[in-house]
N, C-alpha and C positions, 0 to 999 in steps of 0.2 A: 504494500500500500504506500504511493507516493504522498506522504503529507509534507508539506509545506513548513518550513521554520518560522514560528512565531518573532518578530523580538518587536523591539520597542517603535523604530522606523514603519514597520510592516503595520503595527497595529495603528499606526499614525496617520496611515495612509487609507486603511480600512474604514476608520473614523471619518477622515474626508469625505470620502467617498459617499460615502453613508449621506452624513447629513450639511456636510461644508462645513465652513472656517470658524464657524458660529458654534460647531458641536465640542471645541476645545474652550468656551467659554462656558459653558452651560450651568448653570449650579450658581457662578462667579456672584452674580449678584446676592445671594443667598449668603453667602461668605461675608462681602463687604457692609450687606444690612448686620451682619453678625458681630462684625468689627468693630464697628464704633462703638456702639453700646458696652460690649466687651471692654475693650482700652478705656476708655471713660472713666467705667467702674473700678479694672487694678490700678489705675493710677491715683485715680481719687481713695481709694480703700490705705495705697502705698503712704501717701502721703499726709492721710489721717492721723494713720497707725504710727507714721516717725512723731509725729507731733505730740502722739498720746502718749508715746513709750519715752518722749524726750530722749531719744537717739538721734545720736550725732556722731559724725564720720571721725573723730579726735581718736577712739577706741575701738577694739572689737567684740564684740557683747552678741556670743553663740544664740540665745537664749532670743534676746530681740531681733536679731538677722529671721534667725528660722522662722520664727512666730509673723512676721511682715511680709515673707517673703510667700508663706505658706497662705496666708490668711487675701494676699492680694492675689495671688494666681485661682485661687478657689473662687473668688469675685469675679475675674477673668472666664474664668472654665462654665460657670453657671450660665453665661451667655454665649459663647460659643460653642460650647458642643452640642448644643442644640440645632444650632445654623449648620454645623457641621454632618450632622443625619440628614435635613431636610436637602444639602447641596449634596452627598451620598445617593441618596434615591432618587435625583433627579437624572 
């Protein structure tokens, strides 16, 4: 059975074909409404949190790094991995 080697050019090509230049975007906007909202929130959660913790870069303080770091990526993830499924299935 002659099959055909898959690789990444091939499938690129396949996708073209399919549906045009527009089927390498598909999902995108889905992404980008995801984004803002997303960034918004870790950076605002980030910069709360140094204010509350009164951290400041003079020192290194494990305890506060992890806790700001962990606590603004979780405010991050709550909105994007949702835009992330719904850009998946499309």
């Amino acid at each position: 059975m002659g099959s055909k080697k898959i690789n990444s050019v091939r499938t690129a090509q396949i996708l073209y074909h399919e549906e045009g230049i527009l089927r390498f975007w598909k999902g995108a906007n889905v992404a980008a409404s995801g984004c803002i909202p997303a960034h918004a929130c870790q950076f605002t959660v980030y910069e709360y949190l140094k204010e509350f913790t009164q951290f400041r870069n003079e020192g290194f303080n494990v305890y506060s790094t992890m806790m700001i770091g962990a606590a603004s990526t979780f405010a991050h993830d709550i909105f994007q991995a949702p835009a992330d499924v719904v850009k998946q299935r499309m």
